[in-house]
C-alpha positions as CSV (number, residue, x, y, z in Angstrom):
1,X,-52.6,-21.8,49.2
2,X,-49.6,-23.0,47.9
3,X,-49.0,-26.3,46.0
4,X,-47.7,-29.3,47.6
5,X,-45.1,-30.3,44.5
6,X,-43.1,-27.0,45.0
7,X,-40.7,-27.7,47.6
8,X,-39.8,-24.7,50.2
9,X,-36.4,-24.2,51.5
10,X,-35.7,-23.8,55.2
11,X,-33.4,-20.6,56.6
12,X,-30.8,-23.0,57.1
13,X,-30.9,-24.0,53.6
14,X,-29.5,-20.7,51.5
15,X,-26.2,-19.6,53.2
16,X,-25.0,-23.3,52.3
17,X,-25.9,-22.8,48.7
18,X,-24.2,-18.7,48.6
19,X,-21.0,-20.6,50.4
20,X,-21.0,-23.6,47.5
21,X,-22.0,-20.5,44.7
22,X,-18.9,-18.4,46.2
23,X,-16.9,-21.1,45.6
24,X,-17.3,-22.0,42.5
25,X,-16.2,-18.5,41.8
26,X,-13.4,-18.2,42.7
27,X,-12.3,-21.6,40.8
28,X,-13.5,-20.0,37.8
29,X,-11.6,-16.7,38.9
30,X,-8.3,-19.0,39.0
31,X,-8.7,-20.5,35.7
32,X,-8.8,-17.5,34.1
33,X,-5.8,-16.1,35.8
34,X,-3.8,-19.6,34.9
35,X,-5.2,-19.3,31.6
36,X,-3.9,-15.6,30.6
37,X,-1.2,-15.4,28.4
38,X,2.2,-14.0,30.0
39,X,3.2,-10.3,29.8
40,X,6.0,-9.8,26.9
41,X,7.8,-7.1,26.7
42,X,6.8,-4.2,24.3
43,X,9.0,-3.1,21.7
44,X,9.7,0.1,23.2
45,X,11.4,-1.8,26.4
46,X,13.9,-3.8,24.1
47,X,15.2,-1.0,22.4
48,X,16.0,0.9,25.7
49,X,17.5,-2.8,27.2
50,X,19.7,-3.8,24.2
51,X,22.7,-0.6,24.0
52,X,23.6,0.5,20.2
53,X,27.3,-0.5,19.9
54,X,28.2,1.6,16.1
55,X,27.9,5.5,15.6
56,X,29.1,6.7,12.3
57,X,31.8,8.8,11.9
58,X,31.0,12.3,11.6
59,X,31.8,13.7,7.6
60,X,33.9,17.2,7.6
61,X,31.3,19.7,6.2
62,X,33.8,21.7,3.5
63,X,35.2,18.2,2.4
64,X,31.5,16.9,2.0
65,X,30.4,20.3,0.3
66,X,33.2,20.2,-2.1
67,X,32.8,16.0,-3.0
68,X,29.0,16.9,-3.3
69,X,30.0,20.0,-6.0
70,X,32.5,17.7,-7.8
71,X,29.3,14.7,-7.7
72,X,26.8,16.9,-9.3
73,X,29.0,18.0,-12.0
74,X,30.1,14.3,-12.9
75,X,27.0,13.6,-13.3
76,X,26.0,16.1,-16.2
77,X,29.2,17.0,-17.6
78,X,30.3,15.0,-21.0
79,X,33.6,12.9,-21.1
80,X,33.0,9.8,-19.9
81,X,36.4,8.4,-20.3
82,X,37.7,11.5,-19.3
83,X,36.4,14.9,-17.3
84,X,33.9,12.6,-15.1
85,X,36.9,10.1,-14.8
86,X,39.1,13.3,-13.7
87,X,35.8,14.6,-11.3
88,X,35.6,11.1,-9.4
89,X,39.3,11.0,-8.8
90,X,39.1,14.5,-7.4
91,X,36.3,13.6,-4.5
92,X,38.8,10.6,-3.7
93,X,37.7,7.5,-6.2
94,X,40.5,4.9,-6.6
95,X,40.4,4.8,-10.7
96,X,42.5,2.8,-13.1
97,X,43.4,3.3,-16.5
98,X,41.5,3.1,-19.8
99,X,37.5,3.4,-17.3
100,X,34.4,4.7,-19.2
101,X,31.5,6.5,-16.7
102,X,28.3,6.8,-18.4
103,X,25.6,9.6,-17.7
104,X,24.3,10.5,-14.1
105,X,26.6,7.7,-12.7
106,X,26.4,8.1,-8.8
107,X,29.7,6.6,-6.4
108,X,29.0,7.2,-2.7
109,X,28.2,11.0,-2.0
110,X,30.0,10.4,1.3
111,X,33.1,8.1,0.8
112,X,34.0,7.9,-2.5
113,X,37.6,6.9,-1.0
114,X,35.6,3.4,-0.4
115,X,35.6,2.2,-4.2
116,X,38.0,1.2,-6.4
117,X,37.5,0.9,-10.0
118,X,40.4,-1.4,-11.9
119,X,41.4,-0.8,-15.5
120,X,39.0,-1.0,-18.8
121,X,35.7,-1.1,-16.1
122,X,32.6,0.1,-18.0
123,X,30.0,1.9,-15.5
124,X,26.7,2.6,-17.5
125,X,24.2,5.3,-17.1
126,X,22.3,5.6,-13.8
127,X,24.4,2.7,-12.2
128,X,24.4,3.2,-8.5
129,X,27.6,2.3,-6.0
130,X,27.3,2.6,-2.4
131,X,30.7,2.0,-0.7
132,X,29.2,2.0,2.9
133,X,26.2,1.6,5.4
134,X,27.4,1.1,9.0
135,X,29.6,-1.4,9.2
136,X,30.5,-2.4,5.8
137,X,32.6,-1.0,3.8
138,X,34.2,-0.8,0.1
139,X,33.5,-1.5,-3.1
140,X,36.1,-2.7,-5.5
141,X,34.9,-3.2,-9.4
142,X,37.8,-5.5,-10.8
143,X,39.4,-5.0,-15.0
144,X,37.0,-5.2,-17.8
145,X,34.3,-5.3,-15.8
146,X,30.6,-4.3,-17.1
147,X,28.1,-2.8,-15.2
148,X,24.5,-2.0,-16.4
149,X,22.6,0.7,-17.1
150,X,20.5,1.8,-13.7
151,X,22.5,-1.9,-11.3
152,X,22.8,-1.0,-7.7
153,X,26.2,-2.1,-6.6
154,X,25.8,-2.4,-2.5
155,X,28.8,-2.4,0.3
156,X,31.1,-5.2,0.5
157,X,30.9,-6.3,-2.6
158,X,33.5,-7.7,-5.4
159,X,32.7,-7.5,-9.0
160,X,34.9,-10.0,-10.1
161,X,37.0,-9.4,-13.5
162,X,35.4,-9.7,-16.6
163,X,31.8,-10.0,-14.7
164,X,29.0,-8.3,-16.1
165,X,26.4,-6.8,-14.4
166,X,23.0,-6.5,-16.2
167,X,20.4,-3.2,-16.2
168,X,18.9,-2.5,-13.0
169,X,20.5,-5.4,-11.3
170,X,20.8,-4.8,-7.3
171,X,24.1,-6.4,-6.4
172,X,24.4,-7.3,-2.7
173,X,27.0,-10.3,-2.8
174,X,30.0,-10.6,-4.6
175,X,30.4,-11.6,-8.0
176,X,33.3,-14.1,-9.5
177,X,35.4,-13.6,-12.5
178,X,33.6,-13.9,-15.6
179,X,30.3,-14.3,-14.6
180,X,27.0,-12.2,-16.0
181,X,24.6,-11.7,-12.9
182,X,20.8,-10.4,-13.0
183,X,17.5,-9.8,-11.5
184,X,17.3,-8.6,-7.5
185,X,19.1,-10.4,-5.9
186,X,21.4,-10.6,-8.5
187,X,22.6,-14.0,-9.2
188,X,24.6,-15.6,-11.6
189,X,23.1,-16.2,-15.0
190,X,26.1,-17.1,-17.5
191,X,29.8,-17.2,-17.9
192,X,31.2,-15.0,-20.2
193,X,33.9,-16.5,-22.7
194,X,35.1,-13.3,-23.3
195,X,35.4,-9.9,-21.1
196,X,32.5,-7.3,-22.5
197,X,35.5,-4.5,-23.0
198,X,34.6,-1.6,-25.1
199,X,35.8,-3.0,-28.2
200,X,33.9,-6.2,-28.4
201,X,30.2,-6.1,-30.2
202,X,27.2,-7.0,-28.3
203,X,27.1,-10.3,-31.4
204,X,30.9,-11.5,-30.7
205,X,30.4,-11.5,-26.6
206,X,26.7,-13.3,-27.0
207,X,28.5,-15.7,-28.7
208,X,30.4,-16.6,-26.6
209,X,28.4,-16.7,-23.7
210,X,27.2,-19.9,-21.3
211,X,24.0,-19.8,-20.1
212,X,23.8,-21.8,-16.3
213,X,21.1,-24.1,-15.5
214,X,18.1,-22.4,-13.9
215,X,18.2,-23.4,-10.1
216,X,15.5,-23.3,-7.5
217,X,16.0,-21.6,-4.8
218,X,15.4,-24.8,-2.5
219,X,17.4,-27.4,-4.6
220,X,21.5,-27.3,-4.3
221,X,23.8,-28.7,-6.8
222,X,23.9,-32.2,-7.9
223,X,25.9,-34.0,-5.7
224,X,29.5,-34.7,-8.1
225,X,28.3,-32.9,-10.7
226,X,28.5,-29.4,-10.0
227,X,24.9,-29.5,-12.1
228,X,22.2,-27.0,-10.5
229,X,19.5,-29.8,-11.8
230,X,17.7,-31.9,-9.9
231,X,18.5,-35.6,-10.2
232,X,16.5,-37.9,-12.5
C-alpha cells in the first residue's frame, strides 16, 4: 500500500519536466561556448604570415679560408705591435699607427673590412670585436683608446677617443670621448683626465680619474644639474 504523503505524478506530468530539463541545457551549453577563450594564433602561423625581409650576403669561400688562416695565426703568433698588427691588416682591418693587439685577440672572422682601429688603440688579451650581425654593421675604436682584457665590443658601436673599456665588459652602445665604461651592459663609470696610452702607469691615469655618481636605472638626471642623484 502506498503512503498517502508521497505524491504520484500523472503521464502528463514528465515530458513537461524532460522539455524544462532540455532546456536548461542548452543555456548551460551557451554559456560555455560565450565563455571560451578565443582561438590565437600559434607561433608556427605567424612566422609563415610575417615574410623575412634581410638575407646575408653570401662570404667567398677562398677569401674566408685565407682571413680564417691569417685569424688563427694572429691569435698565437708574438708581436703585438707588429706581426699580428701586419696579420689583421692582411684579412682587411682598417689599422692606424702606433696599435698594440694583445694575445688571442679575435676581429670579426667574416668582415674584418668592418672595423677600424685609429692610432695608439690598445686591444688586450681575449677582447672580442664583432663588426656585424644582420643589419648592423662596423665597428670603429677611435686614438688612444683602451680596451680590456676578455670586453666584447658588439656592431655599431663607437669607442670614443681616449675611452677605456674595462675586463670582460660587453659593449653594445657607443662610448664618448674619455669615458671608462664597465659591467654588462657596459655603462659609463668615470672620466678619464688623461688617455690610458701605453706610456702612462696604471698610478698616474688613476689619478686622474672621475668617478660618476652611481645612477639607478629608474631615476634620470637632476633636472639643471646634469647630477645622476636623486633630489633632496
Amino acid at each position: 500500500m502506498i503512503s498517502p504523503s508521497i505524491e504520484t505524478q500523472s503521464p502528463a506530468e514528465i515530458p513537461q519536466q524532460k522539455a524544462v530539463a532540455s532546456g536548461a541545457d542548452r543555456m548551460e551549453d551557451v554559456r560555455g561556448r560565450s565563455a571560451a577563450p578565443e582561438a590565437t594564433p600559434s607561433t608556427a602561423d605567424l612566422s609563415d604570415a610575417v615574410p623575412g625581409d634581410w638575407q646575408e650576403p653570401r662570404e667567398p669561400v677562398l677569401r674566408g679560408i685565407y682571413d680564417r688562416i691569417l685569424q688563427i695565426l694572429a691569435r698565437m703568433v708574438p708581436g703585438a705591435r707588429s706581426l699580428r698588427v701586419l696579420l689583421h691588416r692582411a684579412r682587411g682591418v682598417k689599422i692606424g699607427k702606433g696599435v698594440w693587439i694583445g694575445y688571442d685577440v679575435l676581429l670579426d672572422t667574416a668582415r674584418p673590412d668592418l672595423i677600424v682601429i685609429e692610432d695608439g688603440v690598445a686591444i688586450s688579451m681575449r677582447a672580442t670585436i664583432i663588426a656585424h650581425f644582420k643589419e648592423q654593421r662596423g665597428v670603429r675604436i677611435e686614438r688612444e683608446a683602451f680596451i680590456g682584457p676578455g670586453a666584447i665590443i658588439l656592431p655599431g658601436v663607437v669607442i670614443g677617443r681616449g675611452s677605456v673599456v674595462k675586463a670582460g665588459s660587453v659593449v653594445s652602445q657607443s662610448v664618448p670621448a674619455m669615458t671608462v665604461v664597465q659591467g654588462n651592459p657596459a655603462i659609463p663609470v668615470a672620466k678619464c683626465g688623461i688617455p690610458f696610452r701605453q706610456d702612462v702607469s696604471l698610478k698616474l691615469f688613476a689619478r686622474h680619474l672621475r668617478p660618476l655618481s652611481p645612477r639607478r636605472p629608474d631615476a634620470g638626471p637632476e633636472p639643471g644639474t646634469g647630477s645622476n642623484r636623486p633630489a633632496p
